[in-house]
VEXVEX-622168 format. One record per residue (C-alpha): residue number from 1; residue in one letter; x, z, y. Coordinates in steps of 0.05 Angstrom, whole numbers. Layout:
N
SITE  pake  lomar      px      pz      py
SITE   NUM      A       X       Z       Y
...
//
This chain:
276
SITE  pake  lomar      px      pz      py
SITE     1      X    1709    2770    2371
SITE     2      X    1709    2788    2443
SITE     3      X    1636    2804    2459
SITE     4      X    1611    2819    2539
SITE     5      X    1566    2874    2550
SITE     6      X    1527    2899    2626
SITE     7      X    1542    2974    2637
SITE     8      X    1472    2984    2667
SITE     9      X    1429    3022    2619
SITE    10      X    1377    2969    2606
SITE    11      X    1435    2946    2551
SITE    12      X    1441    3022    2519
SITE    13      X    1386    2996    2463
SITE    14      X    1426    2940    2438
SITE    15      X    1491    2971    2454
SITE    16      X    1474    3045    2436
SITE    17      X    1488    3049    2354
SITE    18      X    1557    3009    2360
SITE    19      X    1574    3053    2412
SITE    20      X    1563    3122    2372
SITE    21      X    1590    3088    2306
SITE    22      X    1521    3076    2272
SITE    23      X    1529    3009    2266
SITE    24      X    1600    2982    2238
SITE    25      X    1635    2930    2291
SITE    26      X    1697    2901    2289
SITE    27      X    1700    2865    2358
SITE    28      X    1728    2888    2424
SITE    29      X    1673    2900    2468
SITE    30      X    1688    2876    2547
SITE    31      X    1648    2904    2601
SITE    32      X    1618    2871    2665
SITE    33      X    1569    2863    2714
SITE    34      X    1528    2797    2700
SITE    35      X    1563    2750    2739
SITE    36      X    1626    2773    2713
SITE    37      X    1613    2762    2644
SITE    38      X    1574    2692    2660
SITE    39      X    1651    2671    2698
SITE    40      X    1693    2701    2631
SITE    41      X    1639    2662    2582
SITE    42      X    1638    2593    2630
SITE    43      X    1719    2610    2620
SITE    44      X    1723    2623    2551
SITE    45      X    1741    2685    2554
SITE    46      X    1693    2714    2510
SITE    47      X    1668    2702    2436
SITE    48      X    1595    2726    2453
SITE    49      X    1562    2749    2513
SITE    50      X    1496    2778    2538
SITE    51      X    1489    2730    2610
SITE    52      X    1439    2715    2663
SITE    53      X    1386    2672    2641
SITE    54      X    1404    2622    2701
SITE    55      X    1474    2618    2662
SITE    56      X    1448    2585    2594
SITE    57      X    1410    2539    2632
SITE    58      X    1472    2521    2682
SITE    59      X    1515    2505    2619
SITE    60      X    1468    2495    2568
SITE    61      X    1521    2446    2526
SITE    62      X    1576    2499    2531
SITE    63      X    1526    2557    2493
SITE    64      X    1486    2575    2431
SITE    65      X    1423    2620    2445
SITE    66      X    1427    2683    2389
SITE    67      X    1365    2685    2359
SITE    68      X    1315    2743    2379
SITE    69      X    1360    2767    2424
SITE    70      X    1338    2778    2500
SITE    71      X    1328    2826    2553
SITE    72      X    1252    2816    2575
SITE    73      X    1195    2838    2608
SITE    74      X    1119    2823    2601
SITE    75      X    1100    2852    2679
SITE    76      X    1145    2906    2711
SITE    77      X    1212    2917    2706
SITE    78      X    1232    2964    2746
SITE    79      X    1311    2946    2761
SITE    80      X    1298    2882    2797
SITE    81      X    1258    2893    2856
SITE    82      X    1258    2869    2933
SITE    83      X    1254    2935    2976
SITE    84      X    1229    2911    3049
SITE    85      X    1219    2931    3116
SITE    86      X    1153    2892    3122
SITE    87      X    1110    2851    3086
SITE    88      X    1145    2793    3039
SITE    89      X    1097    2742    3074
SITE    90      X    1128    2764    3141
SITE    91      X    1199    2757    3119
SITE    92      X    1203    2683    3151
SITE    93      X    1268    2678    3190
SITE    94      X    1292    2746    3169
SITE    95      X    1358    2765    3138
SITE    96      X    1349    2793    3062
SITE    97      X    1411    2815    3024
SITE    98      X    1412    2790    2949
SITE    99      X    1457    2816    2890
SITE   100      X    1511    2781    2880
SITE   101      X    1516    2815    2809
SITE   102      X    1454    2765    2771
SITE   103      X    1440    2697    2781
SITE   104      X    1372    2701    2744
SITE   105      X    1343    2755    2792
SITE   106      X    1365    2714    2866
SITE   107      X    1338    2643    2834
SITE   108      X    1266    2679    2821
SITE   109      X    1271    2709    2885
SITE   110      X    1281    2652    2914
SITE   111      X    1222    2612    2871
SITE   112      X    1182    2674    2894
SITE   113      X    1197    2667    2966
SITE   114      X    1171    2594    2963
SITE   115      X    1114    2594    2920
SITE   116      X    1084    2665    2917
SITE   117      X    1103    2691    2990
SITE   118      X    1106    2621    3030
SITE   119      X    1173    2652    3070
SITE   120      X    1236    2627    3093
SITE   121      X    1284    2684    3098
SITE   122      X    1364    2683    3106
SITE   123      X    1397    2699    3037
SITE   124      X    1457    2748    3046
SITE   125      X    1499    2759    2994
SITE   126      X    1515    2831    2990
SITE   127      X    1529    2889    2939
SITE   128      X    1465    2916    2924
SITE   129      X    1487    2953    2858
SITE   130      X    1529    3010    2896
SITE   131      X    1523    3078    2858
SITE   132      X    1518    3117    2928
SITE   133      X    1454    3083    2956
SITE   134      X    1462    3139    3000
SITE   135      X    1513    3106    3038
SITE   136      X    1487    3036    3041
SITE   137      X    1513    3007    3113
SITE   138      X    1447    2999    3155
SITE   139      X    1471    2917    3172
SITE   140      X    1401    2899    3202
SITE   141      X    1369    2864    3150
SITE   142      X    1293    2867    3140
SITE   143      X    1305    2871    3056
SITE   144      X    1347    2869    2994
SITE   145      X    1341    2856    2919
SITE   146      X    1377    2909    2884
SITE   147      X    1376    2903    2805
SITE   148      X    1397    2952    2753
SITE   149      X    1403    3023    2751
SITE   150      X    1413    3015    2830
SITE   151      X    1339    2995    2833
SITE   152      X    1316    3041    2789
SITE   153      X    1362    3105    2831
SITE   154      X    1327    3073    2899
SITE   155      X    1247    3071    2862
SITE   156      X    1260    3146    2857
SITE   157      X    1226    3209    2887
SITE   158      X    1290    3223    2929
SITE   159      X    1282    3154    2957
SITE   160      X    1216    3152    2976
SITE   161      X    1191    3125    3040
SITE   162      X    1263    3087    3052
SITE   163      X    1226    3026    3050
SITE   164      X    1156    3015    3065
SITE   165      X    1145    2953    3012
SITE   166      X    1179    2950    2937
SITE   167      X    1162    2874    2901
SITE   168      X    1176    2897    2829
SITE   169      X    1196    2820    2805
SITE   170      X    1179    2815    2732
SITE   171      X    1114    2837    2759
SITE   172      X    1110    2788    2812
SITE   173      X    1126    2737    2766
SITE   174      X    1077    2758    2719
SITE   175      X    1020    2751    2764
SITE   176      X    1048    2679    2785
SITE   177      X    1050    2658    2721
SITE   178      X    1018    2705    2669
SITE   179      X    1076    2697    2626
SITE   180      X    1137    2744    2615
SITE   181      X    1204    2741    2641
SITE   182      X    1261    2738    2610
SITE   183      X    1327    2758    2656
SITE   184      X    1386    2759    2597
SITE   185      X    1402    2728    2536
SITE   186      X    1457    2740    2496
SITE   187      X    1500    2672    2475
SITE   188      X    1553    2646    2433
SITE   189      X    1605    2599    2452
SITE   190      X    1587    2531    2413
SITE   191      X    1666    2525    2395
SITE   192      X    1662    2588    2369
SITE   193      X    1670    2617    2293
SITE   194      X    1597    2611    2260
SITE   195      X    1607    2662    2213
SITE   196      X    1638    2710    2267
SITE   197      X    1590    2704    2306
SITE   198      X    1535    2709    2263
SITE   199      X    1564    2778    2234
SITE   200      X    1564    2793    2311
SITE   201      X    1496    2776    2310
SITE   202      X    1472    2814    2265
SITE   203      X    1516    2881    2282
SITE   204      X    1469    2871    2353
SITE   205      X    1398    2866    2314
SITE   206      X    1415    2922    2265
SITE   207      X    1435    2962    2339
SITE   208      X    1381    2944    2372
SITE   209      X    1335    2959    2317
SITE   210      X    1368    3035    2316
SITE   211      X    1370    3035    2390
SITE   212      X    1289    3019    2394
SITE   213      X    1289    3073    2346
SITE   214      X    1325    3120    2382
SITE   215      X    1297    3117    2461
SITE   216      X    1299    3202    2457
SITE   217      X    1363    3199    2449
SITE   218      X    1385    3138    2496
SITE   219      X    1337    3167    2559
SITE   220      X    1380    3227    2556
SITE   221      X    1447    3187    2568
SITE   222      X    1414    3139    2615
SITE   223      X    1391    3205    2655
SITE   224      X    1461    3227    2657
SITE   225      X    1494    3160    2677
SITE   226      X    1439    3147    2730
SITE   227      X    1415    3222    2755
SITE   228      X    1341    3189    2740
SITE   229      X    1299    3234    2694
SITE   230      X    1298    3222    2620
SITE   231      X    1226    3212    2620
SITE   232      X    1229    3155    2674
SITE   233      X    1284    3137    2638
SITE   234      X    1249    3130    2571
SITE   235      X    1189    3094    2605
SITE   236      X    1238    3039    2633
SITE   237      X    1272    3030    2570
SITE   238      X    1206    3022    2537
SITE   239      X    1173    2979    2579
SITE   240      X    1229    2923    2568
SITE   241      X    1225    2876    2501
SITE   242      X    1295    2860    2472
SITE   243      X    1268    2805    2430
SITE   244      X    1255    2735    2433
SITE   245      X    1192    2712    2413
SITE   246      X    1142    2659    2429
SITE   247      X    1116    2682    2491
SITE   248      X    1171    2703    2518
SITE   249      X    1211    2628    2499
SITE   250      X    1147    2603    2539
SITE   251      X    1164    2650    2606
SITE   252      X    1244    2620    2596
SITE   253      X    1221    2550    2590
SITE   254      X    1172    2559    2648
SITE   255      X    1228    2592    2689
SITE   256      X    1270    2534    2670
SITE   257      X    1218    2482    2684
SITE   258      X    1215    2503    2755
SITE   259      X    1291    2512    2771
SITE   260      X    1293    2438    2739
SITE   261      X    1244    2411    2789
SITE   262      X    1269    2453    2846
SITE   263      X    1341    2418    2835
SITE   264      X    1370    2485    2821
SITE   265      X    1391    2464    2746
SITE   266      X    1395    2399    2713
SITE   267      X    1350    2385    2656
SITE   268      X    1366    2422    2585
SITE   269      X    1346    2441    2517
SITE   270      X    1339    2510    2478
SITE   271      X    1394    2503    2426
SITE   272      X    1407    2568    2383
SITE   273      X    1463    2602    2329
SITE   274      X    1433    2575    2262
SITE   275      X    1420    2655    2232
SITE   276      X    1384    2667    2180
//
C-alpha cells in the first residue's frame, strides 16, 4: 500500500512508532506537503492518505474516512495562524498571502474573514511554509497564514514583535463556534483493498497510540527538525487530538455545513472504512 504522510511534526504522533520500527508496516510511506498528497490521492496515486479536511469533502465519493483517525484541535493550534500588520477587522482591501500548502486552513480563513472579522482582503497565494522565515521577501502585504512548523518557528521568542497581531485559527474558530476543528483526516481510496487498508489502519492506531505515549521522546525530534524548544514542542503536540470522536465529527460537519452553503463544496455525506 502506498500511504501519504505531511513532514511537519504535528504527524510525528501517528507517524513516530512506524518510523523507529515499533510498529511493524509493510507499506511504502510517500511524503508531501498537504496539497501534494490531496493531488496524488484525487490521482490515485496513493493507497491511503492523511489530506486536508477541504479534500474529503471536495471528493467525498472518491474516499473512505478511517475511523478515529484525525488531526484536531478543541481551541488553539498553534501552526495555523494569520500574522498581521493591523487589526483583522481592518484588513478590508488589503493584500494577505495564504498557503498554498492546505486547503482546510485558506477555506476557514476565508469563512473567518466573512463572518468573524466582516473583511474583504486580497488572497495571495504564496509560500508561507519556507524553513528560513528569516528571508521571507518583504512583498507589501498587510498579512499571511502560515501553517505548520513555519507557524509555529514564526510564534517564537526570536520572532517576536515581527508582527503586531497573531489570529491563532483553531482558536478563532472555536470562539465562533464552540466546537473543535478538525484540519486532516486520513482516507482510503474507496477502490481500494479492504483488508489492506484496514491492516494499514490499524498499524496507524497502534502508532499513534505509542506516539501519544511517547510525546518525551517525539518533542525532542520535533525540537531538532524545527529549532523550537522541546517543551513548546511537547505543549503543541499535546494540545492537538488525533482522534475522531463525537465532538470533533460535529466541528467537521459544521465546517462542512458552511462551505456547503457558502458554494465552496457541493453537498456530501461522512462515509467511513468499515474497521472493527
Amino acid at each position: 500500500m502506498r500511504v501519504g504522510r505531511i513532514p511537519y511534526i504535528n504527524c510525528f504522533p501517528v507517524y513516530g512508532a512506524i518510523d523507529r520500527g515499533a510498529v511493524p508496516f509493510s507499506g511504502t510511506l510517500v511524503t508531501g506537503v498537504p496539497t501534494a498528497l490531496n493531488a496524488q490521492m484525487a490521482a490515485g496515486a496513493l493507497d491511503v492518505s492523511v489530506v486536508s479536511a477541504v479534500e474529503y469533502a471536495r471528493d467525498w465519493e472518491r474516499y473512505l474516512l478511517l475511523p478515529d483517525l484525525a488531526i484536531s484541535c478543541d481551541g488553539p493550534v498553534r501552526s495555523v495562524v494569520l500574522f498581521s500588520d493591523k487589526p483583522a477587522e481592518a484588513l478590508g482591501g488589503e493584500r494577505v498571502i495564504v498557503s498554498r500548502s492546505s486547503m482546510t486552513s485558506v477555506y476557514l480563513l476565508e469563512l473567518l474573514f466573512e463572518h468573524v472579522w466582516r473583511a474583504r482582503p486580497e488572497f495571495v497565494a504564496g509560500d508561507a511554509e519556507s524553513a528560513d522565515l528569516t528571508t521571507m521577501a518583504d512583498d507589501g502585504a498587510a498579512a499571511r497564514l502560515v501553517i505548520g512548523d513555519a507557524a509555529l518557528i514564526l510564534s517564537s521568542p526570536a520572532f517576536s514583535g515581527r508582527y503586531a497581531h497573531q489570529y491563532d485559527l483553531g482558536a478563532t474558530w472555536k470562539a465562533w463556534t464552540g466546537l473543535p476543528f478538525v484540519f486532516a483526516v486520513w482516507v482510503a481510496q474507496r477502490a481500494a483493498d479492504t483488508a489492506s487498508a484496514l491492516g494499514v489502519h490499524a498499524a496507524l492506531i497502534e502508532s499513534r497510540n505509542w506516539g501519544l505515549g511517547h510525546l518525551d521522546v517525539l518533542a525532542a525530534a520535533a525540537a531538532t527538525q524545527t529549532g523550537v524548544s522541546a517543551a513548546d514542542c511537547r505543549d503543541y503536540l499535546a494540545g492537538l487530538d488525533y482522534g475522531l470522536s463525537y465532538p470533533h465529527l460535529g466541528g467537521l460537519t459544521e465546517f462542512y455545513r458552511r462551505l456547503t452553503v457558502a458554494g465552496r463544496v457541493a453537498p456530501g455525506r461522512l462515509s467511513f472504512l468499515p474497521a472493527a
